[in-house]
C-alpha positions in Angstrom: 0.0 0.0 0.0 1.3 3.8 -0.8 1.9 5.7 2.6 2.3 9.3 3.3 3.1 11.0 6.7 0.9 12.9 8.8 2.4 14.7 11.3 4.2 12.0 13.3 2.1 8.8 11.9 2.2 7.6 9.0 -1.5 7.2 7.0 -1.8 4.2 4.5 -3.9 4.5 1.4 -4.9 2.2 -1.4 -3.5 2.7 -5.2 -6.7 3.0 -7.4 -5.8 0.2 -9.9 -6.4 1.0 -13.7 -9.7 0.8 -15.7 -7.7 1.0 -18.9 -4.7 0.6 -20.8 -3.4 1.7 -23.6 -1.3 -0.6 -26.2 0.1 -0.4 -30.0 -3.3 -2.1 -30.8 -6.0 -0.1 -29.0 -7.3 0.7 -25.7 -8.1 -2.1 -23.6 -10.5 -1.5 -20.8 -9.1 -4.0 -17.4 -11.5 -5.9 -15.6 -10.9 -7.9 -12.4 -12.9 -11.5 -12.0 -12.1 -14.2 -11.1 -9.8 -15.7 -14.2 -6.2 -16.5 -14.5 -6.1 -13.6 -17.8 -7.9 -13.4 -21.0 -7.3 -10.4 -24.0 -10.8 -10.1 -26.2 -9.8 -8.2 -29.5 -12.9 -6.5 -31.4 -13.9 -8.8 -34.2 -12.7 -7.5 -37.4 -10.0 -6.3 -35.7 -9.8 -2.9 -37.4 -12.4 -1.6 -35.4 -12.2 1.1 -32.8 -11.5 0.1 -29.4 -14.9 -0.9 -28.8 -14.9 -4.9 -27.5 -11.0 -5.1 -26.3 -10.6 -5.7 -22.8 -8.4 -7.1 -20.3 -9.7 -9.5 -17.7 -7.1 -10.2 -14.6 -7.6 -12.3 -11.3 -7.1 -10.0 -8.1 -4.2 -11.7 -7.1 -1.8 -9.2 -8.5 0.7 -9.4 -5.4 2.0 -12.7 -6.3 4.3 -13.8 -9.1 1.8 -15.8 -10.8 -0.4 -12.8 -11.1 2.5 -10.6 -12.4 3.2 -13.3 -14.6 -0.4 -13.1 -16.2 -0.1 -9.5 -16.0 2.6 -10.1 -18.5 1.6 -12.4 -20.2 -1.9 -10.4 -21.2 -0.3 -7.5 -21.9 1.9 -9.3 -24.7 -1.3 -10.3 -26.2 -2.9 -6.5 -26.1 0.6 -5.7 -28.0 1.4 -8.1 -30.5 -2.4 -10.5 -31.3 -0.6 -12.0 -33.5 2.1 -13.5 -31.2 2.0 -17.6 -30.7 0.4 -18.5 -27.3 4.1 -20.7 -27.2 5.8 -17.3 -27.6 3.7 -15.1 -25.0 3.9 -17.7 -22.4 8.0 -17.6 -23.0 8.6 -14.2 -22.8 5.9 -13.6 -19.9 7.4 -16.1 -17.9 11.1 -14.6 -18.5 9.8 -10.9 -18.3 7.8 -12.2 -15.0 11.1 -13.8 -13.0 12.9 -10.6 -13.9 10.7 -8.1 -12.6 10.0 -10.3 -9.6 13.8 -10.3 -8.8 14.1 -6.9 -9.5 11.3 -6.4 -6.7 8.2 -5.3 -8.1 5.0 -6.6 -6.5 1.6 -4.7 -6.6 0.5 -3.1 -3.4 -3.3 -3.4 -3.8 -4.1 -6.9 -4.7 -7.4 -6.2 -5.2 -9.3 -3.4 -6.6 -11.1 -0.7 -4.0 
């Protein structure tokens, strides 16, 4: 959770996740269910942003969840990409970011 100081104490407060996103393909609006990930694309994909979206479980804090982060996001950039391919590079991009530190702060969305 993001902090800030108040006088001598400090005050916690939740990070508003995203309701959006924005890749080389479109604007993807981010849901949270209860799924492990799944991109929809607008079908014929030349249409305005209108049907893309993003669905991500709320378990964001852990590294399977950043991993499936990942690994949507890849999909919202390249549709074209080999499921093979996305779940190679998410898993690599994952275990890097996870030893670099990075871990959500609100694993669910207020």
């Amino acid at each position: 959770m993001a902090s800030r100081r108040k006088g001598n104490r400090k005050v916690s407060r939740r990070r508003k996740m995203p309701s959006s996103a924005t890749f080389t393909t479109g604007r993807y609006q981010i849901i949270f269910e209860r799924i492990d990930g799944l991109t929809t694309f607008p079908d014929p994909p030349n249409k305005p942003s209108r049907g893309r979206s993003i669905s991500l479980a709320a378990d964001l804090g852990t590294r399977r969840g950043l991993e499936a982060v990942v690994h949507e996001a890849l999909h919202a950039e390249d549709n074209h990409a080999t499921e093979a391919k996305v779940e190679r590079a998410a898993r690599n991009i994952a275990r890097f970011l996870w030893r670099l530190g990075f871990r959500c702060e609100s694993s669910t969305k207020p």
